[in-house]
N, C-alpha and C positions, 0 to 999 in steps of 0.2 A: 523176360521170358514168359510164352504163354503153355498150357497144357497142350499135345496134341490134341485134343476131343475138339477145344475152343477154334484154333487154329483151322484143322482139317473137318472140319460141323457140314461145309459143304459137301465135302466128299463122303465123309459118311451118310449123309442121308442119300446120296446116290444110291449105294452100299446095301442100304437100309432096302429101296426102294426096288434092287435089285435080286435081295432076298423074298422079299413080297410078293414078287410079281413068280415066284418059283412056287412058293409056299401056297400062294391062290390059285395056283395052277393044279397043285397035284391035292389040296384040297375040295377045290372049288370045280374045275373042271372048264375052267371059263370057256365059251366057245364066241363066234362072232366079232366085233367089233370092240366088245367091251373095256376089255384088259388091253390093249392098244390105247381107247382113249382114258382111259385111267392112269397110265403110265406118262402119257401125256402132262397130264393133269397134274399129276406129282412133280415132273418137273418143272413144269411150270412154275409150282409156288419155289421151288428150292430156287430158279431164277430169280423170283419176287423176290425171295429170302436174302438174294447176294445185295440186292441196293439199300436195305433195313435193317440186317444183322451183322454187329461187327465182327468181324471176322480175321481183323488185320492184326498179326504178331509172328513172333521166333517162335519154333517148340526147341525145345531144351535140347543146350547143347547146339543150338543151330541148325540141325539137318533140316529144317523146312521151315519157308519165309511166304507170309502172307501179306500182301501190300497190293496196290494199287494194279503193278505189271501184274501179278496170280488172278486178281479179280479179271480186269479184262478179256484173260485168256480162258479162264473160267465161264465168263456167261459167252465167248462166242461160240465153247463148245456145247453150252448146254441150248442153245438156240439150234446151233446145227443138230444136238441130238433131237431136239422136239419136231423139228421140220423132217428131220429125216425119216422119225417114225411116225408121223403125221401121214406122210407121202407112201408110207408102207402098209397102214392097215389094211386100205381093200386090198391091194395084192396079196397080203398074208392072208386073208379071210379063202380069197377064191384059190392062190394057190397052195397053201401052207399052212391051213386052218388047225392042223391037228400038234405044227409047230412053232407056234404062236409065242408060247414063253420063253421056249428056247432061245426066238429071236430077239427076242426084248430084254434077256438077259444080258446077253452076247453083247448088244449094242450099250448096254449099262457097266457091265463091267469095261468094256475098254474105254467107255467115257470116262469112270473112273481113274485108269491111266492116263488119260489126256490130262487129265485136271491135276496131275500130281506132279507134272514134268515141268511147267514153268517155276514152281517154287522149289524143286528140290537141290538143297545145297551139299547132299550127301550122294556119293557114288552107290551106294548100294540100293540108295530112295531113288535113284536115276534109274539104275539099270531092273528093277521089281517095277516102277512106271512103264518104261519102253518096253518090255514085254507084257505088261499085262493091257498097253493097248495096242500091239500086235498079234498076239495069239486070236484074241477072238475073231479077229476079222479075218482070217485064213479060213474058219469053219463058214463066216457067213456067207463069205466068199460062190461057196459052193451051195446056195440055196436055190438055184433055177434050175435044177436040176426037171422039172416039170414047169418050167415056164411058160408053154404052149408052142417053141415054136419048133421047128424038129431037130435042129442041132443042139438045142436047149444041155442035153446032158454032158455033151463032150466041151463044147464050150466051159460051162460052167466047171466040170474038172480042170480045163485046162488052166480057168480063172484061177480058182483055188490054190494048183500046183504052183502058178507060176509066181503069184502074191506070198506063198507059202517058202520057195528054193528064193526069193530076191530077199524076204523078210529076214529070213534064215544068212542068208550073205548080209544085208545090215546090219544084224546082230553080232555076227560074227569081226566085222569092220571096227565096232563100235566097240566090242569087248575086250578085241587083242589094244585099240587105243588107251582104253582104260586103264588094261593092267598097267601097260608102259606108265603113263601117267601118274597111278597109284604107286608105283613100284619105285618109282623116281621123289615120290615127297615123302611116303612113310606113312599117307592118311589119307581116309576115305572121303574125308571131307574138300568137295570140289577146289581147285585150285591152292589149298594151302601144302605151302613150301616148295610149289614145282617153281624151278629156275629155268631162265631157256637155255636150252641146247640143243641138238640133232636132233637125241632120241627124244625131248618132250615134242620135237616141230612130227615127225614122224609120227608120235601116238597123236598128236591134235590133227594130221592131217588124216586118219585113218577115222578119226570120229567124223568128220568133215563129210568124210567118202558114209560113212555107215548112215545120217543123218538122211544123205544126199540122195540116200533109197526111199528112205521115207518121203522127203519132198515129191522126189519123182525127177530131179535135176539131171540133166542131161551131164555126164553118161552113164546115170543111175537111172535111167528111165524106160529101161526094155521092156520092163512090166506093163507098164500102164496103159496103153491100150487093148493088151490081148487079156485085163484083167478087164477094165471098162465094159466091153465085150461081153464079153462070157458072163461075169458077175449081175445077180440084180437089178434093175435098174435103180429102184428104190434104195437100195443098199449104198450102189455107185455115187449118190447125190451125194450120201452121208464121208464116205469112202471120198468122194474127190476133194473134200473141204478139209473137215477136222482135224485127220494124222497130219496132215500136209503144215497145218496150224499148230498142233503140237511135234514138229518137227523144227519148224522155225523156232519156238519157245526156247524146248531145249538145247537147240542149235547156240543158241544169242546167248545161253545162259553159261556153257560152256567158252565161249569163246569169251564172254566177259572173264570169268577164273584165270582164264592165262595172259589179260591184259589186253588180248586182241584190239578192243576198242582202242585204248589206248595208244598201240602203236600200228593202225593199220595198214603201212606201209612193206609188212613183214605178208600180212596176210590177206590185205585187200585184194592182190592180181589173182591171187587162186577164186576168191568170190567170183571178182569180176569175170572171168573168163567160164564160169559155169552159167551165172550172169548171160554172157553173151552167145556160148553154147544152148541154153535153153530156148530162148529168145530163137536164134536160127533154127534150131531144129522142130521146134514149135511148131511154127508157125510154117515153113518150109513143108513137112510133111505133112501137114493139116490139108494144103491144097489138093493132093490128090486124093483122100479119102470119100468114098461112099459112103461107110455104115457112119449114122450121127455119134453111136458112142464113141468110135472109134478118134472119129475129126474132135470130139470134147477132149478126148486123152491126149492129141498132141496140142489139142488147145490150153489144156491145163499145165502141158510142159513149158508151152510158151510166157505165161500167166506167172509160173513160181521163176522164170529169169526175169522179172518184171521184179518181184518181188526183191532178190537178190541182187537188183542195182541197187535199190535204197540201204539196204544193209551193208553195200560195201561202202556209201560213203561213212560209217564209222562216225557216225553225228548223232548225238538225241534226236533231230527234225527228222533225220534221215528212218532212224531207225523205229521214231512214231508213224509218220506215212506209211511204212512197211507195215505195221498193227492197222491201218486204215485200211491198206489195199486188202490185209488178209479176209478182214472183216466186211469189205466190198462183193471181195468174190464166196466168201460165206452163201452170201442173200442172190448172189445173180447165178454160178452156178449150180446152185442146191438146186434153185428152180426150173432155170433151163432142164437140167435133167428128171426132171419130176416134168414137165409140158413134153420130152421128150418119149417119155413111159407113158403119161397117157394118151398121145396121140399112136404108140406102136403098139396099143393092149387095143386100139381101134381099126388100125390099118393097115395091120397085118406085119408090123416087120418095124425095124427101127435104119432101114433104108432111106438116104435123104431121098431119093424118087420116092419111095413110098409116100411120103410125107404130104405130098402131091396136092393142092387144093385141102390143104389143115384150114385156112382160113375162111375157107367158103360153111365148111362144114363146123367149126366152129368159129369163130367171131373171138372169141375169149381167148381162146389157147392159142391160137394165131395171134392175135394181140401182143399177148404174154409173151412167145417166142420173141416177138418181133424187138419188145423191149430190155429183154434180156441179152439178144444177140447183139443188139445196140451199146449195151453197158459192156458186155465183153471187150467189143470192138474198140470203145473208148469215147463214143461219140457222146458230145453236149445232149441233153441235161438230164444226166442220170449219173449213180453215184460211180459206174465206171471209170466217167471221162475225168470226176476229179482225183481216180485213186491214179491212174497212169499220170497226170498233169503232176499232181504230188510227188511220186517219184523220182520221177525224169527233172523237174524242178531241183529237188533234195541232190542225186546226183550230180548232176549241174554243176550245184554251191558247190560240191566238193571235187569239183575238176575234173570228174569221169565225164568229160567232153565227146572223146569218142565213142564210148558206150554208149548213152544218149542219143546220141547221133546214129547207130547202128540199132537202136532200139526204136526210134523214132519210125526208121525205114521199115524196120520189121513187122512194126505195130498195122501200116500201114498195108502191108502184105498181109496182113490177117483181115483185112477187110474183106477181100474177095471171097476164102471160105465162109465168113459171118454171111457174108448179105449173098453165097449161093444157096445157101441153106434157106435165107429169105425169099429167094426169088423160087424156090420150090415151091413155099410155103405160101406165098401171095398170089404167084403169074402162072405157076403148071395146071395142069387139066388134070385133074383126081378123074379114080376110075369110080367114083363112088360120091353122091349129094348126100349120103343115110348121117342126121346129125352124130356126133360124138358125143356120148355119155361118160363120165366120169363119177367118183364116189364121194362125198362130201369134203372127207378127210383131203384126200388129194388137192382138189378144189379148196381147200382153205390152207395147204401147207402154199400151194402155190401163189394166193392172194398174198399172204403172209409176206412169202418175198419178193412180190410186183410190188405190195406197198411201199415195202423196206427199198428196195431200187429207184422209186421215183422220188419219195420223198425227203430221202436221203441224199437225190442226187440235185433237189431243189433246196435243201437245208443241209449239207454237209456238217454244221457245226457240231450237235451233240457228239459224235462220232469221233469228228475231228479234236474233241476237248477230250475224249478219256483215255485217245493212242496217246495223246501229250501227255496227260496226267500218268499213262502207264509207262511211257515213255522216261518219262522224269523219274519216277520210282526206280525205274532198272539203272539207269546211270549213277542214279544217291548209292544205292546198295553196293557199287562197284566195290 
């Protein structure tokens, strides 16, 4: 047994990091840029800090396990929080200058709850996790409120509300599961002394459903483009990754307690078939979209049934790939959406006509786009095409032959929305040569993750060795 202090050291200095940036605020008065790259900055080392300080043990009693699975899911969210607010400063400077800390909290404390949901073996440490990184992202939700363009405020309400009434139905999914669950063993402690029966399959498959909002899973996924939309853009990068990754965490973590792995044959077709719901709906409705946030959001639906093929083959290989692909689309759509904000704080709108001649007038973000939509789509040699090849492989070994097969086609139907977005982007006639400016921050959140895409997608290995390793860890702990 370790102390919690030892144990949760990462988390509190988030914590830490999160009171400071409040406290320099209303002492200090910071204005500009500064307290953005400061906050940066901090995380950063605490990222350093996860690969040199040990960190790995039980807290007393067991409620929360620190190993190999905690750490992985730990630096992808504190990577996604530093790109995200990386890719957020100048827009807070010019539009939100005077709400600066607010924002930096907001996105600290619910990172906080990210980083608590893979290790928690306590239903209580589960459910103070899932809400404490839900709450905040309902208020950030609603920060474009003056984002320049003129439906800016009703948008952005609608974001809020509607991130806010599906959060609020997760939660409610997830809590009537639980009691069932708890009510059924006697303890709070996840999975001890629940036996199957109806009512244990009924409370797991109401966590399923509650979980399956967060993901964005189809038919939990009404939100997510009228939030995409409406919401930030800068926000949305952070917003389309991280819950989604701590959604899986605690998903796996959960369905490990009641044996799921073990016997996936009880519960593999429910996966499987949201699996293959997502995937169709995805990528299906992605075709006819105009606005680019909008085509990301069913793109992202499409994207987590990728995901939840590998998890249902119910395999360590299976279910490290799944840690690989989350960690793939981390770096390709953080960025995508961040070349998407600064090419629409340029060109008037985040309209794929808008988008119109982006490469003439930049060279770089055209670029960028191009390799990004490429890693989405799947195509060789970026770290895309190995997280889809990974999958669909993993699947495979485990007989979901048709899935595969349905996922394969689908995949290949997502091509057409990727490369229309491209062929705006390359072949249309812009109304406008004036080059496109962007703010340094931006400009290095977005290099950050074209490096991470390319060279990840020419060396997969480091990546590949820590899902395994994290991988391995969650199966030991079974």
């Amino acid at each position: 047994m370790n102390s919690w202090i030892h144990v949760l050291s990462l988390d509190l200095a988030v914590v830490a990091i999160a009171a400071a940036v409040m406290l320099v605020d209303a002492l200090l008065s910071l204005r500009g840029k500064s307290l953005g790259w400061l906050v940066v900055a901090a995380l950063t080392g605490v990222l350093a800090a996860s690969f040199f300080v040990d960190v790995v043990g039980v807290t007393p009693h067991g409620a929360y396990v620190s190993d190999a699975w905690v750490l992985f899911f730990k630096r992808v969210f504190l990577v996604a929080a530093i790109l995200g607010i990386l890719g957020s400063i100048d827009w807070l400077e010019q539009r939100a200058s005077r709400r600066q800390a607010e924002y930096y909290a907001l996105v600290l404390f619910s990172l906080v709850g990210m980083m608590l949901l893979p290790g928690a073996r306590d239903w209580v440490l589960l459910v103070v996790a899932f809400e404490l990184m839900g709450v905040p992202l309902y208020v950030l939700a609603g920060y474009a409120k003056n984002d320049g363009e003129p439906d800016s405020p009703k948008l952005a309400a609608e974001a809020a509300l509607k991130l806010f009434v599906t959060g609020a139905a997760s939660s409610t999914f997830t809590f009537f599961g639980l009691a069932l669950l708890v009510g059924l063993s006697g303890s709070t402690m996840i999975g001890q002394g629940v036996q199957p029966s109806p009512l244990a399959s009924v409370g797991l498959l109401m966590i399923i459903a509650g979980f399956g909002f967060k993901l964005g899973a189809v038919p939990f996924h009404f939100w997510v483009p009228d939030t995409y939309q409406g919401a930030p853009t800068p926000f949305v990068s952070f917003l389309s990754v991280a819950p989604k990754a701590g959604g899986l965490a605690a998903l796996c973590v959960i369905l490990m307690s009641t044996g799921w792995i073990g016997s996936h044959e009880l519960w593999g077709p429910a996966i499987v078939l949201l699996s293959v719901a997502s995937m169709a709906v995805g990528n299906l409705f992605a075709l006819p979209q105009t606005d680019s946030r909008r085509l990301l959001g069913f793109s992202g639906i499409a994207q987590i049934g990728y995901v939840l093929i590998a998890l249902a083959a119910a395999t360590e290989q299976g279910l490290a790939m799944a840690l690989f692909f989350i960690a793939a689309y981390v770096f390709t759509n953080l960025g995508l959406f961040l070349v998407v904000h600064a090419a629409a704080e340029n060109m008037g709108g985040h309209g794929i006509a808008q988008m119109s001649g982006l490469s003439r007038r930049s060279p770089w973000l055209g670029g960028a786009l191009l390799v990004f939509l490429l890693s989405l789509a799947g195509i060789p040699f970026v770290i895309g095409f190995w997280a889809k090849l990974f999958v669909f492989l993993e699947a495979y070994r485990a007989g979901l032959i048709v899935p595969v097969l349905i996922g394969i086609v689908l995949a290949v139907v997502g091509l057409f929305y990727y490369l229309s977005v491209a062929r705006s982007t390359f072949m249309a006639e812009g109304t406008s040569d004036a080059r496109i400016h962007s703010g340094l921050a931006l400009r290095a959140a977005i290099g950050i993750c074209l490096a991470a895409v390319v060279l990840f997608g020419l060396w997969p290995d480091p990546l590949v060795e820590g899902a395994n390793a994290a991988a391995r860890a969650f199966m030991a702990g079974r």
